[in-house]
C-alpha positions as CSV (number, residue, x, y, z in Angstrom):
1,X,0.0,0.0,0.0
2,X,3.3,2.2,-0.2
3,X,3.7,4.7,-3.3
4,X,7.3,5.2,-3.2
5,X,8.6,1.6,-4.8
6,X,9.7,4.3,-7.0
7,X,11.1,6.9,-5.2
8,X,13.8,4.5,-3.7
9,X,16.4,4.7,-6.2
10,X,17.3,8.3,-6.4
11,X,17.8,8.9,-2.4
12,X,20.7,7.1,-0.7
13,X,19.6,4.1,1.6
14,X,21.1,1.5,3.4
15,X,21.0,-1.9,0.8
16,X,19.5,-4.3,3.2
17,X,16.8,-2.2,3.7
18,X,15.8,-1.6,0.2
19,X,16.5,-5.2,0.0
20,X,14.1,-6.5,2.4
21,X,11.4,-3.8,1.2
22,X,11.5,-4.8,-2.6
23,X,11.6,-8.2,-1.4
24,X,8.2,-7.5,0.6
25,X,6.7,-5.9,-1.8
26,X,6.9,-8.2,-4.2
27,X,5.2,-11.2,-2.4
28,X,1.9,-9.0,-3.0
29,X,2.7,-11.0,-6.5
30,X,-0.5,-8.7,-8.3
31,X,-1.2,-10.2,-11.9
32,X,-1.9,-7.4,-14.4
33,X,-4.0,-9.7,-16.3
34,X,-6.6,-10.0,-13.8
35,X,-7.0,-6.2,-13.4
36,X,-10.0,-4.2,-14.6
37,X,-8.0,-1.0,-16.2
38,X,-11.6,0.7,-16.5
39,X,-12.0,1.1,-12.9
40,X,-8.8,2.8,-12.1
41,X,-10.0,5.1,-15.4
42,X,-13.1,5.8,-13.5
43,X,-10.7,6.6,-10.4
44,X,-8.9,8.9,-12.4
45,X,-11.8,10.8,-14.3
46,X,-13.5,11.2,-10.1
47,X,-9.8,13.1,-9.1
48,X,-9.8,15.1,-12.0
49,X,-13.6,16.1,-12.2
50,X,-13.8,17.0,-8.4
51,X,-13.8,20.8,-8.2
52,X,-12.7,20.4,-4.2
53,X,-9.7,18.6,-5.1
54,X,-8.0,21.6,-7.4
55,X,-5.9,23.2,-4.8
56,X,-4.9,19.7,-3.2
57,X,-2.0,17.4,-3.8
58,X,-2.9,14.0,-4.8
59,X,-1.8,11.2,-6.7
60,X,-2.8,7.5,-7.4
61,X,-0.5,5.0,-7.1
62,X,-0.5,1.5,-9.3
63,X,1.6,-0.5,-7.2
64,X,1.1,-3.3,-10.1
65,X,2.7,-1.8,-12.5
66,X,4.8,0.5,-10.1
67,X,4.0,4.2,-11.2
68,X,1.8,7.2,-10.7
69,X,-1.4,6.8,-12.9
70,X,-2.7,10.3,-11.6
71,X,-1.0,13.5,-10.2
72,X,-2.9,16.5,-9.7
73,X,-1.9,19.6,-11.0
74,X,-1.6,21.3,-7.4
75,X,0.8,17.7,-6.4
76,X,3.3,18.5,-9.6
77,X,3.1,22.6,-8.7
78,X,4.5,21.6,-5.6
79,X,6.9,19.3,-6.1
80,X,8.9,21.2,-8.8
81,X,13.0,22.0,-8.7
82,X,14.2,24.9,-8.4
83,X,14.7,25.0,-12.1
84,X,10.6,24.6,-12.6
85,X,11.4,20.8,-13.6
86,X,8.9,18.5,-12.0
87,X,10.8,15.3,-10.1
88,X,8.2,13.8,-7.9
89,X,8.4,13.3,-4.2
90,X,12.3,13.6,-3.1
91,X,12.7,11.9,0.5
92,X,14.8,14.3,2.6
93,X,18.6,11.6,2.8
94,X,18.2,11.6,6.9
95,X,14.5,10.4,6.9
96,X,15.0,8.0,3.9
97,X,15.9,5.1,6.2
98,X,13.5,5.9,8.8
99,X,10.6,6.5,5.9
100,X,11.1,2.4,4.5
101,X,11.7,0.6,8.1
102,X,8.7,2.5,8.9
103,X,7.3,1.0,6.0
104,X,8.5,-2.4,6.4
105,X,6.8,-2.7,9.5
106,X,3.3,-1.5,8.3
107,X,3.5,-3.9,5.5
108,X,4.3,-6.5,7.8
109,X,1.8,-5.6,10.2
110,X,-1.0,-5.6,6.8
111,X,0.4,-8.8,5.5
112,X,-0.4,-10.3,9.1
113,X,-4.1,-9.7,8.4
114,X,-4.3,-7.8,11.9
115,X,-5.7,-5.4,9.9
116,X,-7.9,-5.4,6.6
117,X,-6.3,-3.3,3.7
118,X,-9.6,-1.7,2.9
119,X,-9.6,-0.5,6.3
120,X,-6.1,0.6,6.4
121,X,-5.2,4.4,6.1
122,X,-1.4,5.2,7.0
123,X,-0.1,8.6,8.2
124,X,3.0,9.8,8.4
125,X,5.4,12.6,8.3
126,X,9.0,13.1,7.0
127,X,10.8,15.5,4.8
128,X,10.7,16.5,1.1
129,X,11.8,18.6,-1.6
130,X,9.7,21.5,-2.3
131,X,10.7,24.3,-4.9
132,X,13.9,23.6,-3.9
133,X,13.2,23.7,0.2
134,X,13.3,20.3,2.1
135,X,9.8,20.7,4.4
136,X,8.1,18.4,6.2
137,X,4.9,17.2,4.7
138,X,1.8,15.0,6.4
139,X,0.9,12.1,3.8
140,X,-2.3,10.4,4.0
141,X,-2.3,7.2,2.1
142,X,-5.7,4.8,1.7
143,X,-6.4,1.5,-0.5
144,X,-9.3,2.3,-3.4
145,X,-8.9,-0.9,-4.9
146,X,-7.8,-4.1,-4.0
147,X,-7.0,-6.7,-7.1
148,X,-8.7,-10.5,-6.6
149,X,-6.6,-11.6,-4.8
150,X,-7.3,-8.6,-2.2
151,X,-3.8,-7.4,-2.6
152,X,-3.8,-3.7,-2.7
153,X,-3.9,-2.7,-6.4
154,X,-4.5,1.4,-6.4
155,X,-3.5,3.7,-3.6
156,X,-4.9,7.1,-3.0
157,X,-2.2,10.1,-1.5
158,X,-2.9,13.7,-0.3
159,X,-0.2,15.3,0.7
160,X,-0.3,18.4,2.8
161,X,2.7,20.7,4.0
162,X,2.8,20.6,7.6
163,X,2.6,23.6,10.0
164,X,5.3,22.2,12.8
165,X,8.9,23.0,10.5
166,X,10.4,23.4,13.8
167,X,13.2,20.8,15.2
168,X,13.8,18.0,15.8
169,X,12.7,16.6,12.4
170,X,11.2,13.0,13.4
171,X,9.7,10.6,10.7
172,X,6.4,9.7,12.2
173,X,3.6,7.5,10.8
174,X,0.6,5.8,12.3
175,X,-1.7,3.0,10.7
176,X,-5.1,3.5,11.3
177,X,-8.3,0.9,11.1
178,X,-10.5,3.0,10.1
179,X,-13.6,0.4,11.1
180,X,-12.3,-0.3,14.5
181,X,-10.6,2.9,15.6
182,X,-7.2,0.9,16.9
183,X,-3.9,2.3,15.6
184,X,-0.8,0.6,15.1
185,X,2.4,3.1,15.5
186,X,5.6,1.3,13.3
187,X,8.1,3.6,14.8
188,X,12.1,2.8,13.8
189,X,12.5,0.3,17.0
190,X,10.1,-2.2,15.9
191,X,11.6,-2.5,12.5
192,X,14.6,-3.7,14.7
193,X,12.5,-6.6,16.5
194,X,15.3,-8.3,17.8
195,X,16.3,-5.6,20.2
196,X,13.2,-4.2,21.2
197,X,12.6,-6.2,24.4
198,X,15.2,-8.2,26.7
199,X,15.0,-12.1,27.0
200,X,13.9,-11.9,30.5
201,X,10.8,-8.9,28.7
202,X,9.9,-11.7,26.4
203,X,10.0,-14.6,28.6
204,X,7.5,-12.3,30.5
205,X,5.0,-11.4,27.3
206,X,4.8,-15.0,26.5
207,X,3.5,-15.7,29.6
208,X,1.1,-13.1,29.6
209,X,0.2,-14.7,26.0
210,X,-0.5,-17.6,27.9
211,X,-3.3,-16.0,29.9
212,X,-0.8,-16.2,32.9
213,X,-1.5,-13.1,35.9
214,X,1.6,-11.7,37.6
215,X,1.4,-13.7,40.4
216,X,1.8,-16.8,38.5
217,X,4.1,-15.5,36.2
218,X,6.6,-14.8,39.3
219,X,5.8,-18.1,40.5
220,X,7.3,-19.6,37.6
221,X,10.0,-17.4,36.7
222,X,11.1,-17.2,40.7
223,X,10.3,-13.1,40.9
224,X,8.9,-11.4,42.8
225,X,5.4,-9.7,41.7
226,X,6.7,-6.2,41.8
227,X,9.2,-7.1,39.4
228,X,6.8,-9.1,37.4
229,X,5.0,-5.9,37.1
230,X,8.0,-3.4,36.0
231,X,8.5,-5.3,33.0
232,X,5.2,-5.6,32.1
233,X,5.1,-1.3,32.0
234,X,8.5,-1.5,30.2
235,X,7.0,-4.0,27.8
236,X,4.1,-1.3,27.1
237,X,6.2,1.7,26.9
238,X,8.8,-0.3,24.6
239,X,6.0,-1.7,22.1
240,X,4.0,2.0,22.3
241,X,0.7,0.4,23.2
242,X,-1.7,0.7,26.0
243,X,-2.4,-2.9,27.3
244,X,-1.0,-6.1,27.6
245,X,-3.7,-7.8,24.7
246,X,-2.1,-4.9,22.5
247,X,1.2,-5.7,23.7
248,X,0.7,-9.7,22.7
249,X,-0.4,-8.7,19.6
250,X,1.9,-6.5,18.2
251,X,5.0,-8.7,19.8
252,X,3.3,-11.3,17.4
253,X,2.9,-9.2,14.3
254,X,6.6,-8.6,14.8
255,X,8.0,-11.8,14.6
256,X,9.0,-11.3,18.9
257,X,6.6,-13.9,20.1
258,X,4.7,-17.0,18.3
259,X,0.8,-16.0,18.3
């Protein structure tokens, strides 16, 4: 559901990283053949007919065949050189990295089926070029249209500049499920699942998996309660979410516990 398959190549980034992103990304394995064309015509001639969309900087993505199939007037206005020459969306160098594991980790959240791509919208902020200026913009990215298969086929951006250009510059995003209201947050330390949590954290979290309470879990691991209890707030505060069935759930989507 990512628009910027494309945009990789021109900004530096770490190999493994566009490694492992191409490599998800491609397991979506969308056949072109199966694809109705008209509707993503219909898409387009919506966009371009809306008289509320003029002024607004939006694009749809084909992540079949890997391209832009609509940019607004407003979306190439703004994203023009300094030389007037239209280049798409350049990722600011320092927030490139941040931008894909970011990315990494909501496709692997998606492909997870925790949550349903037609109920998926993703937000996030880094920096881009504009006129020449690197500024940080708010994207919001939804799935129109899913292919057969209910891989996500078109994807719909609006990109806004944001009012907070002050420092520190921090790549944020959230995943939203728009039927259910929970949001998943797929900051930079969860792309590095290994390290999030300590061995002793995820000895804890699989007993809580296990419908185990604190005073059991210390019975088993020899602690005492209170202990038990510290980790399980660090284990929140590490994974970003406000309970323990959040906490279970997004260790599992990450590969740091076995659902």
């Amino acid at each position: 559901m990512l628009n910027f398959a494309d945009k990789i190549t021109p900004n530096p980034m770490d190999s493994k990283l566009q490694s492992e992103f191409l490599h998800l990304f491609n397991t979506m394995g969308i056949e072109e053949g199966l694809l109705d064309y008209a509707i993503a015509d219909r898409h387009i001639k919506m966009l371009k007919d809306s008289p509320y969309l003029k002024t607004t900087a939006i694009t749809l993505y084909d992540n079949c065949r890997r391209c832009h199939i609509y940019e607004s007037d407003y979306h190439r206005h703004l994203f023009k050189d300094e030389d007037g020459t239209y280049r798409d969306m350049r990722i600011h160098p320092d927030d490139m990295d941040a931008v894909v594991k970011n990315a990494i980790s909501v496709l692997r959240h998606i492909f997870s089926q925790q949550v349903h791509i037609a109920n998926s919208k993703l937000i996030r902020q880094y920096r881009v070029r504009i006129n020449g200026i690197y500024k940080r913009i708010t994207e919001e990215m939804q799935i129109v249209e899913a292919d057969p298969a209910g891989n996500p086929w078109l994807s719909l951006s609006i990109v806004n500049i944001s009012p907070d250009q002050e420092e520190p510059f921090i790549v944020r995003s959230q995943l939203i499920d728009t039927k259910t209201g929970d949001t998943f947050t797929p900051l930079d330390d969860l792309y590095d699942r290994d390290a999030i949590l300590t061995p002793r954290e995820i000895d804890i979290l699989k007993k809580i998996s296990q419908g185990l309470l604190s005073k059991e879990i210390a019975d088993v691991l020899g602690l005492s309660v209170h202990t038990v209890n510290t980790h399980r707030q660090r284990i929140l505060a590490k994974l970003n979410v406000n309970n323990s069935i959040e906490a279970v759930k997004y260790a599992s989507v990450l590969g740091i516990i076995k659902p």
